[in-house]
Steps between C-alpha positions, in 0.01 A plus 500: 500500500558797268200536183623489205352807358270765757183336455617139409652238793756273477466171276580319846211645650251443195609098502386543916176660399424272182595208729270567802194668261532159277302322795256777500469517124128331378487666181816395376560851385874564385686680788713835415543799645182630357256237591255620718406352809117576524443494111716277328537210803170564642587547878285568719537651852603150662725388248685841591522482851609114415787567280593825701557225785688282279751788371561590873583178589683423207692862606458523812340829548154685571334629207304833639175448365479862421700491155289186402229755308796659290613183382368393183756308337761172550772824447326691716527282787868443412607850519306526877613175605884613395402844677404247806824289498739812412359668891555198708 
């Protein structure tokens, strides 16, 4: 899947994310490319390493755990999991 912009994934891949986070969304926060994963949906270290299981089965692929810190955002997670899927 090829973003849309450099720092922006593909609407395909935000109605993935959106989908799978939806179960994992308490707060009911809105979901965007901006909305925060810690702050704004208020996960916490499980709920990460729950949806990061969902996402590679949904995927299938193997999220290194090493790029989790950097991600902040439902758009950053898009443009790693597109960087994932484009080096299979």
């Amino acid at each position: 899947m090829a973003a849309g912009q450099h720092n922006e994934p593909s609407p395909e891949t935000f109605a993935a994310l959106y989908e799978l986070i939806g179960t994992f969304n308490k707060t009911g926060a809105a979901l965007a490319p901006e909305t925060r994963f810690a702050e704004d949906l208020n996960f916490d270290s499980l709920i990460v390493m729950e949806f990061v299981a969902s996402v590679e089965d949904k995927f299938d692929i193997s999220m290194p755990l090493n790029i989790l810190p950097d991600i902040l955002t439902i758009g950053d997670f898009g443009v790693a999991l597109e960087k994932l899927l484009s080096e299979r």
